[in-house]
N, C-alpha and C positions, 0 to 999 in steps of 0.2 A: 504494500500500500504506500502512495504519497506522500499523505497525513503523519507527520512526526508523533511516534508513539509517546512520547511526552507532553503534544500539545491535547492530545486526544483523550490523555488522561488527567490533562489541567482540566478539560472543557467539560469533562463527563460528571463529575459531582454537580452542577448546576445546569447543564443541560438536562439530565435524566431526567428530574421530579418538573421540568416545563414540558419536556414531549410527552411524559405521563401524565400530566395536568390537561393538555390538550386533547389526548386521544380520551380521556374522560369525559371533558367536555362537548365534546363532538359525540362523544356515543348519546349521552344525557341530552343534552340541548339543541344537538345539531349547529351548534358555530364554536367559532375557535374565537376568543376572547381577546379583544386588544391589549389587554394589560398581559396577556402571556405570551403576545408575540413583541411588542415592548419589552419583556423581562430576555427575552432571548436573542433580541437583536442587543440590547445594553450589554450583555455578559460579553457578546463577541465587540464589542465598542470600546469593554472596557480592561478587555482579558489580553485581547489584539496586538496593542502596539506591546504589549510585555513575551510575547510569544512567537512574534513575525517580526523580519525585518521591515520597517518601514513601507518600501516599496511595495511588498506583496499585501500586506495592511492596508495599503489603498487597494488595489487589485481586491481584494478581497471586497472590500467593499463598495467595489465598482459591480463587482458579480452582484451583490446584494439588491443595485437600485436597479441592475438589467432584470434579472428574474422579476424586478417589481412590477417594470412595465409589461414585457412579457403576459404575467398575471392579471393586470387590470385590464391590458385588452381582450384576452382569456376570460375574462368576469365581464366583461361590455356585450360579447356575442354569447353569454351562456354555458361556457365551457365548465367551466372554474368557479367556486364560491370565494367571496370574497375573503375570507378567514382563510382558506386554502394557500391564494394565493399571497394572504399576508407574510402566511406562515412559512411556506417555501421561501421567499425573501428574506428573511431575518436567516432562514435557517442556511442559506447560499451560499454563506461566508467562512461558511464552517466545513467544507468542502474545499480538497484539494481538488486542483486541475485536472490531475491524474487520473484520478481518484474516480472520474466520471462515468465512466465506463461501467464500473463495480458497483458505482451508486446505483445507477440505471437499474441492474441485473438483481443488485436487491431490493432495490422497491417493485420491482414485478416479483418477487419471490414473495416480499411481505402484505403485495397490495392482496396475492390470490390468496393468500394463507388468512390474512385479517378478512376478507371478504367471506371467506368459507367458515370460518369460525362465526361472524357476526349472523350470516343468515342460518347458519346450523343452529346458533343456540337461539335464535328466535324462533325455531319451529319448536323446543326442547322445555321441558317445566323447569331448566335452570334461568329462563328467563324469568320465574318468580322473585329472584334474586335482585333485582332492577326490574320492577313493572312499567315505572312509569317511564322512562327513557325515551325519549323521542325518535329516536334511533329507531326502533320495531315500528313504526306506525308509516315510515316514509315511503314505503311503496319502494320505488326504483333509487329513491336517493339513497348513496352511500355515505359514510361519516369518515371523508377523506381523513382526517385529522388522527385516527386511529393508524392506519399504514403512512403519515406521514412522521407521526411523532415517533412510532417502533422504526421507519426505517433511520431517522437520524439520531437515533436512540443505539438501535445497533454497528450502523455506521462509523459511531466513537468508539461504541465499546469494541467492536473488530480493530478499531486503529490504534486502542490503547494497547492491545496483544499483538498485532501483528505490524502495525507502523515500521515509517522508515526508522 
């Protein structure tokens, strides 16, 4: 991997509990909260310049306002929720260049795996567990922010073990 296993293991105690904060609230509510993708974009704002050289510091969060736009035009024509797309934005920066490829390859890993999970246990009486979750009632909507949060969730955690 890209990702210096040291930056990935600076990033992952405060990353973890906001992409699990997310895919929560996306399961529960159906949106991904401003103030968690504000907490996730700030950690890389403020973790950044102490862990990157400069140069790539900016680069990095040059990546952060492309994916933004990106996503808001993605969210203009319907594609993309707006939470979605916040969320991949803050989360852009945190991603090596390199690294893209494998990203790719694991959020289709994690989007079938959280998709097949989330509609399996809504047909299953472990949905009594969470009734009211807005999650089970949306028909064809999925709760992006559950395969977004575990992919950059395990993302760090593969780059704190396996990093450059």
């Amino acid at each position: 991997m890209a990702i210096p296993a040291t930056t990935a293991l600076w990033f992952l105690p405060f990353v973890l509990p906001l992409c699990l904060y997310v895919a929560y609230t996306d399961m529960a509510q159906m949106r991904i909260t401003n103030q968690a993708v504000i907490a996730l974009a700030l950690v890389f704002i403020l973790m950044g310049p102490f862990l990157f050289p400069f140069e790539t510091y900016l680069w990095r969060l040059l990546a952060g306002v492309i994916v933004l736009v990106l996503g808001i035009m993605l969210n203009a024509v319907g594609t993309m929720g707006a939470g979605d797309a916040k969320f991949l934005a803050a989360g852009a920066p945190y991603v090596a260049l390199g690294d893209l490829r494998l990203l790719m390859a694991l959020f289709m890993a994690v989007l079938l795996a959280a998709a097949i999970t989330h509609r399996g246990i809504a047909r299953t009486p472990l949905r009594r567990l969470a009734p009211d979750w807005e999650s089970w009632n949306r028909g064809k909507k999925f709760p992006m922010g559950l395969a977004l949060g575990a992919t950059l969730a395990a993302y760090l955690a593969l780059g704190a073990v396996y990093g450059a």
